[in-house]
N, C-alpha and C positions, 0 to 999 in steps of 0.2 A: 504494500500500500504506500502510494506516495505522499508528500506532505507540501501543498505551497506554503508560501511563510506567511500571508493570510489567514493560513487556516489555524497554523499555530502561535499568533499574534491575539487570532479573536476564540482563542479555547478558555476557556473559563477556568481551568489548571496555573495555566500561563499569567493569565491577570490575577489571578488572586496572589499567584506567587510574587510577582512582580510587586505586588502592595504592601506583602509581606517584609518583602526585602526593603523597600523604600522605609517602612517603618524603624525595620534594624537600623538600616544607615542614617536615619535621623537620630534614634533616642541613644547611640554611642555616639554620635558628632561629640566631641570635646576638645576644647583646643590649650595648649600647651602652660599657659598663662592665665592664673583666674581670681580676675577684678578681686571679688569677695575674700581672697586668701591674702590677698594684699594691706598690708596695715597700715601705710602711706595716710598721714592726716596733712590737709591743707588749710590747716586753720593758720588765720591770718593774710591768707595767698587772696588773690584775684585773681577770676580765671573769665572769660569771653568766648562763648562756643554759636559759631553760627547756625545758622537754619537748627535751634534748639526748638524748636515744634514739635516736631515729628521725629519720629526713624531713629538712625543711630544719635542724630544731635540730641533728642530728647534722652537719651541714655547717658551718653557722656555727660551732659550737666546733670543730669541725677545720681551720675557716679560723686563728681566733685564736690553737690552739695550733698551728700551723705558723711564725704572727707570733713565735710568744715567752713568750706571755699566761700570766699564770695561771688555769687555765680552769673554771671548777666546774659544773661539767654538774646539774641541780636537774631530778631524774626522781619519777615515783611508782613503779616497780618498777625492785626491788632488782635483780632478777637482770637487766633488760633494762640498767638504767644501766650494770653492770659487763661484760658485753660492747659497749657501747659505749667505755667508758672505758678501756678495753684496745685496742679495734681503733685510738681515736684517738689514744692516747698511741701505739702502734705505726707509723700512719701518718704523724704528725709528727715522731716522735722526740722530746718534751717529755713528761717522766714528771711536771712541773708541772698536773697534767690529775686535777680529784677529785672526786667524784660526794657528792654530798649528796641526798638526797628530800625529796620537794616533791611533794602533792599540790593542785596550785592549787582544789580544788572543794572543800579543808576550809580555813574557815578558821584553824583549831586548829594545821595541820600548816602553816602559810603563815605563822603566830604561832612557831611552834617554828623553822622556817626559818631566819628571819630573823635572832631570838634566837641561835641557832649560828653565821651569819656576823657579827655583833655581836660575839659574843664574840673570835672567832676572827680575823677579818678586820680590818686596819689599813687598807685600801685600795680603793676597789671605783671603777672606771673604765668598765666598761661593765656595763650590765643590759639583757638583750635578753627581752624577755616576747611568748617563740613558744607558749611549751603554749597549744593550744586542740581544739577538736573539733565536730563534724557531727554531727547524726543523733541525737542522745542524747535516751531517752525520757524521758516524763514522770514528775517525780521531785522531790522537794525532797529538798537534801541536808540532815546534821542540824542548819545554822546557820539552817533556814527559807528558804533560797533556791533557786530553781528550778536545777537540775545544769547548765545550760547558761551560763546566768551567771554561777554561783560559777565556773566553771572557766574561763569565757573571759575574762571581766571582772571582778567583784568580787574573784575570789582574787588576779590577778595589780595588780590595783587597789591593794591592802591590802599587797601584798608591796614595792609601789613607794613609798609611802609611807612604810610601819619603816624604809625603807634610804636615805632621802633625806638625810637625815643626814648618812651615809655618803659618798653621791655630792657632796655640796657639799662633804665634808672633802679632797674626791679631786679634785675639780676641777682642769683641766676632766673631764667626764665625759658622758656620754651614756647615755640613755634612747632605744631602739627597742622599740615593740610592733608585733610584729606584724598586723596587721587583714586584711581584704580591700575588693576593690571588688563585695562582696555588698552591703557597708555599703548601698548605695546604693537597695534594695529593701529596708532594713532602719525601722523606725519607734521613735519612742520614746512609751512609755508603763512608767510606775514601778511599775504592778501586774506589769508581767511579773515583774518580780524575784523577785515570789512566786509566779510559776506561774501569775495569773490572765490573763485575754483574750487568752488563747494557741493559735495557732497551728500544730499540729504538723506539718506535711504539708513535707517535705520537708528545702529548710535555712530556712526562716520564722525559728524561734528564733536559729540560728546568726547572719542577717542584723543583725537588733536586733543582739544581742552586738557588733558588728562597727562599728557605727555608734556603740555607747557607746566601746567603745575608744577610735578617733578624737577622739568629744569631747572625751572626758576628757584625750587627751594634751593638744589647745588648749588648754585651761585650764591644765593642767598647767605649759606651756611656759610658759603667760602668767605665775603665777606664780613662775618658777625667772629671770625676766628680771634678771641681773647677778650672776647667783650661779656662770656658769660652770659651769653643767649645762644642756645641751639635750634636749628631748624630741621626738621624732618617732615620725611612723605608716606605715605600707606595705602595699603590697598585693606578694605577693609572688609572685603569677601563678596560673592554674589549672596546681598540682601536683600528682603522682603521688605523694601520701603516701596514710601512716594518717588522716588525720583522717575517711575516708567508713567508716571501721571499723566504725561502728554500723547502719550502713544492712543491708539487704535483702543475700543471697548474689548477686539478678539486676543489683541498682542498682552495686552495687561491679563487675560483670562488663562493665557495658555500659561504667560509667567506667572501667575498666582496658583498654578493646578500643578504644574512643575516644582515652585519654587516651595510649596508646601513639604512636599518631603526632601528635597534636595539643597534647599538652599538654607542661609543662615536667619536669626531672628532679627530684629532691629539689635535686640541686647546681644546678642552674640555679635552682631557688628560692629556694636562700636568696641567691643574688649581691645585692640590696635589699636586704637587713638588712644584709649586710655592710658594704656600702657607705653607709650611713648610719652605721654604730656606726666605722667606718676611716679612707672615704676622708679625703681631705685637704679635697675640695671642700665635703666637708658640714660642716666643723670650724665651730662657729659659729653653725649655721644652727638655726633650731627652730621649733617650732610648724607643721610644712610635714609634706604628706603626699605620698608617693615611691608611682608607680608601679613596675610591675615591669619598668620598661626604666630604672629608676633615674632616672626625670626626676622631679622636683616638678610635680604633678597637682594639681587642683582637686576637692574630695571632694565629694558632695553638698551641696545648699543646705541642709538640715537640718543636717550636719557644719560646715558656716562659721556657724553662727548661734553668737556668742559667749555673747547671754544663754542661752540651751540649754545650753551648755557649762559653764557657771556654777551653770545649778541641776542638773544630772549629776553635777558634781563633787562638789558641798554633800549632796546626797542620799546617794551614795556613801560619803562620811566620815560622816553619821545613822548611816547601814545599818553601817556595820562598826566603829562607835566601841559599837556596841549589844550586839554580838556576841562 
């Protein structure tokens, strides 16, 4: 009797097993490094975690204010940040927990940002630059840069900078951006920034975005060398966020029906960020890019190219000194 792979794709043997196994490989997921084992307090510290709404940001700040931290969650909607900032002040018990807006795809509102923790702020110990996003159509926002880069890059780019300042007065201090290991499918070319020789079909744009990141923290790190502020990048795993928010109703279904047993949780994603902006082993360390099992990973050959990194960074401060 012969079998086409139809017949044993749609046998009732097969699917059950298959859901079977998907369950194992979820409920042993564990990864190498665990927040909760960590005794790290940040009392006293300041810490600024963007896109803190949702997903892995709404973890990370709930990690921080559970440590102690003083935590400012930096949302673009009002009303999504303050039930955030209610449920985390309620989860930790740290009423030190205050929501500021922040939309990283203006640079206007990432100039205002800034200026308010300026003002306000004596102290800033960590900066975690999580807001980013997927899918987002074709679009220049009003500073002339394509939606995809001002919000994943250029805005959080320009926010690091006004407050660098800051971070060296705070010292030691830490810089984590979040990235991914999309980066690695991801190319550079400086027309993207305006929306040309682009790509839309899927996460194409997101990828770029993802590889500038990366650059720009090397340089960045290269730069901050004895100043007692470290910069690093991460990939923080294929999670079960908002960022596929913009796609299709089918694409976010098929990712949400996959990503249920295969993928990680928002809390299991952010454990990376964490764990570079906390633990004790990373104190120190910079210019390094963390996988999502929290080991220091090798980025693509494009992401180690220093000169690359050099004229990314320089272009970067052209583009937003213009603006």
């Amino acid at each position: 009797m012969s079998w086409e792979w139809i017949d044993i794709i749609s046998h009732p043997l097969w699917m059950v097993s298959t859901v079977i196994l998907s369950i194992i490989v979820r409920s042993q997921r564990r990864g190498p490094w665990d927040p909760r084992a960590c005794t790290v307090r940040l009392n006293g510290k300041t810490a600024i975690v963007t896109g803190a709404n949702t997903g892995i940001g709404k973890f990370i700040a709930l990690d921080f204010a559970r440590r102690g931290a003083r935590v400012i969650l930096a949302c673009r909607s009002e009303a999504r940040g303050n039930a955030a900032l209610q449920e985390i002040r309620r989860l930790s018990g740290n009423d030190d927990v205050h929501l500021k807006l922040l939309d990283t795809s203006s640079l206007d509102s990432v100039r205002k940002f800034a200026a308010q923790i300026l003002q306000e702020e004596k102290q800033l110990h960590i900066l975690v630059n999580n807001a980013g996003a997927s899918g987002l159509p074709r679009a220049l926002t009003a500073d002339g840069i394509e939606v995809s880069f001002a919000t994943n890059h250029v805005g959080p780019f320009l926010l690091t900078n006004l407050l660098l300042d800051l971070l060296k007065r705070s010292a030691p201090s830490r810089i984590v951006n979040v990235a991914s290991v999309n980066h690695w499918r991801g190319k550079v070319d400086f027309s993207h920034f305006h929306g040309e020789n682009l790509s839309y079909k899927m996460d194409t744009v997101y990828n770029h975005t993802k590889l500038h990141n990366i650059l720009c923290t090397n340089e960045l790190a290269r730069r901050l060398q004895n100043t007692g502020v470290t910069a690093n990048s991460l990939h923080p795993g294929v999670v079960m966020t908002e960022v596929m928010r913009n796609y299709s109703w089918l694409v976010r279904f098929l990712f949400s029906c996959v990503g249920f047993f295969f993928f990680k949780t928002p809390e299991e994603g952010a454990v990376s960020a964490i764990y570079c902006a906390v633990a004790e082993e990373t104190e120190g360390i910079t210019g390094k890019y963390f996988d999502s099992d929290c080991f220091i990973a090798l980025p693509s050959p494009l992401a180690r190219d220093p000169a690359l990194a050099t004229k990314d960074f320089e272009f970067c401060e052209r583009l937003t000194a213009k603006l």
